[in-house]
DRENPA-3360 file (N, C-alpha, C; in nm, 2 decimals, always signed):
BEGIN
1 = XXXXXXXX = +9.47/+9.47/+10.35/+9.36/+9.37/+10.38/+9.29/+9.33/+10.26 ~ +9.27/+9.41/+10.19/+9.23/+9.38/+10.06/+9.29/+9.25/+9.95 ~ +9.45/+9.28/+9.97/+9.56/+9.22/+9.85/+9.48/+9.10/+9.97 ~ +9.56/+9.04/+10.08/+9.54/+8.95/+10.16/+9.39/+8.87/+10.14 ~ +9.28/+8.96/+10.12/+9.14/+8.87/+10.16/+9.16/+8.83/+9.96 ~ +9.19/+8.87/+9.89/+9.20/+8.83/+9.76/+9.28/+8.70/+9.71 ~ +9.41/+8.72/+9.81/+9.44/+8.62/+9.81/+9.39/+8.47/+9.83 ~ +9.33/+8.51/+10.01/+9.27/+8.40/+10.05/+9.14/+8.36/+9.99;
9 = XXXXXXXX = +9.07/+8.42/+9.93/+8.94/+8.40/+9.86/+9.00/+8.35/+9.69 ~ +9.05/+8.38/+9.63/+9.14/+8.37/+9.48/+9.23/+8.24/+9.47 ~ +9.30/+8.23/+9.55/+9.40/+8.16/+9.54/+9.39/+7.98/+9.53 ~ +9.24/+7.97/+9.55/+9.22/+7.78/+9.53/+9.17/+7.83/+9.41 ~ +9.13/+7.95/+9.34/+9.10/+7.94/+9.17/+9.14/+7.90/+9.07 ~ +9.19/+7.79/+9.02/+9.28/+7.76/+8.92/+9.30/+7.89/+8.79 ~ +9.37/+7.94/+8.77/+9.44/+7.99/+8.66/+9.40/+8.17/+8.70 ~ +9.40/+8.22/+8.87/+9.34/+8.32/+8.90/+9.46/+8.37/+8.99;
17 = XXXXXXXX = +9.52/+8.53/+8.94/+9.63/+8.58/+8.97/+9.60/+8.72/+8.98 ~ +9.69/+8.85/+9.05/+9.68/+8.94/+9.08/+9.76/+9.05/+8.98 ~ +9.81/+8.95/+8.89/+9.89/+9.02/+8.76/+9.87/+8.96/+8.62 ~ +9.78/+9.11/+8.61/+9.74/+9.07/+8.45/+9.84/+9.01/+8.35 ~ +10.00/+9.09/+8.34/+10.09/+9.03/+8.26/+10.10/+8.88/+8.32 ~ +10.12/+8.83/+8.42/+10.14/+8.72/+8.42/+10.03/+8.61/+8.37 ~ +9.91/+8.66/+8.36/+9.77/+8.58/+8.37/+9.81/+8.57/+8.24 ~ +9.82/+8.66/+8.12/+9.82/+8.68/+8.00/+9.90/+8.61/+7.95;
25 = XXXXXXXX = +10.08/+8.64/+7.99/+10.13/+8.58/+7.95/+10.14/+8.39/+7.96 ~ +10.13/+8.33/+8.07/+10.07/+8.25/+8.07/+10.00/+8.18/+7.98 ~ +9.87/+8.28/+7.92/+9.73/+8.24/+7.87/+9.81/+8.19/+7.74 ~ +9.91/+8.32/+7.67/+9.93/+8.33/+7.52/+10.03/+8.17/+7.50 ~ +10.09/+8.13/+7.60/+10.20/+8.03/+7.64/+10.13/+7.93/+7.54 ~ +10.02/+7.91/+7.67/+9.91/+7.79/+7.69/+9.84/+7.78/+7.56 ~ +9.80/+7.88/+7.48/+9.71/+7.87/+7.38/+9.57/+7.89/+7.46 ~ +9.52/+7.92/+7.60/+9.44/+7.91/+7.62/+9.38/+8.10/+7.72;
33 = XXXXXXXX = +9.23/+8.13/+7.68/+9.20/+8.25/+7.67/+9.07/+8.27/+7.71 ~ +9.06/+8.15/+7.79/+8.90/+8.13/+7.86/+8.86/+8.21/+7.92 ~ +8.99/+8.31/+8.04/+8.98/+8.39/+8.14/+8.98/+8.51/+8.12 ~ +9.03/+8.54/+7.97/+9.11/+8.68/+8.00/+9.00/+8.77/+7.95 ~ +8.89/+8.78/+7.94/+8.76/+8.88/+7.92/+8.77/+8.93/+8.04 ~ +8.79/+8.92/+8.16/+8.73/+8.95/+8.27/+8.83/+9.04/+8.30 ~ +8.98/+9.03/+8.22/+9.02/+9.13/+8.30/+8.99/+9.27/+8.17 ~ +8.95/+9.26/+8.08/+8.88/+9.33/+7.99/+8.74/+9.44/+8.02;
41 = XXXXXXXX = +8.68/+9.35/+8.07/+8.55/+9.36/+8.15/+8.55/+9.40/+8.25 ~ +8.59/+9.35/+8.35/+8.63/+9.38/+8.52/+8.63/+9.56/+8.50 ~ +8.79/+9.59/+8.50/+8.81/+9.72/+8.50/+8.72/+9.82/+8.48 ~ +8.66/+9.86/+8.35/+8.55/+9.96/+8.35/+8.43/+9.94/+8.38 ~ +8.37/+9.82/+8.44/+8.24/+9.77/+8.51/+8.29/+9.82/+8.61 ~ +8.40/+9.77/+8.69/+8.41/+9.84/+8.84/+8.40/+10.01/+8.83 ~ +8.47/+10.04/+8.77/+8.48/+10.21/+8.77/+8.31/+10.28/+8.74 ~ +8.24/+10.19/+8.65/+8.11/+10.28/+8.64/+8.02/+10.22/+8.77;
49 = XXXXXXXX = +8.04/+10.12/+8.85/+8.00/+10.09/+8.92/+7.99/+10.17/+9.05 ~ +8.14/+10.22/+9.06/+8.16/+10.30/+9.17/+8.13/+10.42/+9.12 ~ +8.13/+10.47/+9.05/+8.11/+10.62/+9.03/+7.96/+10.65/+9.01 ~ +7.86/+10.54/+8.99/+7.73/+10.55/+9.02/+7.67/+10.54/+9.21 ~ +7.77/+10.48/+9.22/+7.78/+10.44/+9.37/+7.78/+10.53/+9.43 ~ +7.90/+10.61/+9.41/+7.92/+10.77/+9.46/+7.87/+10.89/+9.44 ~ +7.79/+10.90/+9.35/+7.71/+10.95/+9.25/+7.56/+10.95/+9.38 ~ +7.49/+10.85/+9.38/+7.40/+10.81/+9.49/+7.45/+10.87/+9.63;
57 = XXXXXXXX = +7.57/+10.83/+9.63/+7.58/+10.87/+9.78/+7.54/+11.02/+9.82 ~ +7.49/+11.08/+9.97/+7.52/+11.18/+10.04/+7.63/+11.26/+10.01 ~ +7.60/+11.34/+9.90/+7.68/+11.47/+9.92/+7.78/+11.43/+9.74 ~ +7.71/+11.37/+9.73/+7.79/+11.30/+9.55/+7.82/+11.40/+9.47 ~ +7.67/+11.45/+9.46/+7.63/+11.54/+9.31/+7.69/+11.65/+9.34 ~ +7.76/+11.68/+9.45/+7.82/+11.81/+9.51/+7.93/+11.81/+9.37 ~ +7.99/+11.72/+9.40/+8.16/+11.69/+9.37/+8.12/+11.74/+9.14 ~ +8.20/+11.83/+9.16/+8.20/+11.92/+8.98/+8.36/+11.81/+8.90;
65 = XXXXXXXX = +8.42/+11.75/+8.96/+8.57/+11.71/+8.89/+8.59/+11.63/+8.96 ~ +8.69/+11.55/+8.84/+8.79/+11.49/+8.95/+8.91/+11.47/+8.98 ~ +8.94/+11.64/+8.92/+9.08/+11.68/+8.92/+9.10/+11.65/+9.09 ~ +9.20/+11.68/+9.11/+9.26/+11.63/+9.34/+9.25/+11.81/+9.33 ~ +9.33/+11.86/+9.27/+9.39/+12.03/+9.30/+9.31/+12.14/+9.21 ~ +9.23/+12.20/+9.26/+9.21/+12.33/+9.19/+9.22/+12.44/+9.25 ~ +9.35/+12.56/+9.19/+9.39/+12.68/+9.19/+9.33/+12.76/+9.16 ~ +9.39/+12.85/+9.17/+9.27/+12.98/+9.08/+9.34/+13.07/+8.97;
73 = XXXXXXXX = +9.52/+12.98/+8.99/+9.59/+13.07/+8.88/+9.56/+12.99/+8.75 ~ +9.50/+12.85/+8.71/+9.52/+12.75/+8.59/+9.39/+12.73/+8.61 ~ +9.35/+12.71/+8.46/+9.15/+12.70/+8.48/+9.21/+12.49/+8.42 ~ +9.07/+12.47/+8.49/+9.03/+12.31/+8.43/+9.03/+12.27/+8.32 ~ +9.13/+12.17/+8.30/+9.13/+12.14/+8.13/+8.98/+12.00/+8.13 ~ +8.90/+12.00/+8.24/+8.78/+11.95/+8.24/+8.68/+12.01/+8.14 ~ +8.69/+12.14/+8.16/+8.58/+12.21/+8.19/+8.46/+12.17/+8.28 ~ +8.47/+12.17/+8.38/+8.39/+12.11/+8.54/+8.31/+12.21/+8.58;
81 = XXXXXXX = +8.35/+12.37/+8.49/+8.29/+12.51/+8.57/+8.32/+12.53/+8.72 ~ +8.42/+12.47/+8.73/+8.48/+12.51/+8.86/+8.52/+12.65/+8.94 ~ +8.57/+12.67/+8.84/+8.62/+12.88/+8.83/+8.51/+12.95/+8.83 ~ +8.37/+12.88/+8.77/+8.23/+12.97/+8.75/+8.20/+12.94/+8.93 ~ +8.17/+12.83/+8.94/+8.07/+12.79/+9.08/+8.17/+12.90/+9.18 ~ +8.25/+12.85/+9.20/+8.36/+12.92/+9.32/+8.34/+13.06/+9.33 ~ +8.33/+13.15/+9.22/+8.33/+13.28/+9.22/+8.21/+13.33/+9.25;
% end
């Protein structure tokens, strides 16, 4: 639903694609490099965005990593204190 509403919202954009190499390549063709900050920009704005996002949310500040798996045979190459809290 996502790829789909991006398309339909994106797609009357002139010079607005879903692949960076293509956008780029393109751009470097063209001589032209109007656009390509945003995909510079975009990426780590969204990520701090969300992770403040989540961060706020109900039950956020719980979350110590963001490893997916923690064992108890291999400690965190985070150091998250994960092995500490648990025990």
């Amino acid at each position: 639903m996502l790829v789909t509403a991006s398309i339909v919202i994106d797609a009357p954009l002139p010079g607005m694609s879903l692949n960076p190499a293509r956008t780029t390549g393109s751009a470097a063709w063209a001589g032209t490099w109007m656009g390509a900050w945003m995909y510079l920009v975009a990426p780590p704005l969204g990520m701090l965005i969300a992770t403040e996002a989540y961060r706020r949310a109900p039950g956020g500040p719980s979350v110590r990593c963001a490893k997916l798996q923690h064992d108890g045979t291999q400690r965190c190459i985070f150091r998250c204190g994960y092995a500490t809290a648990v025990r």
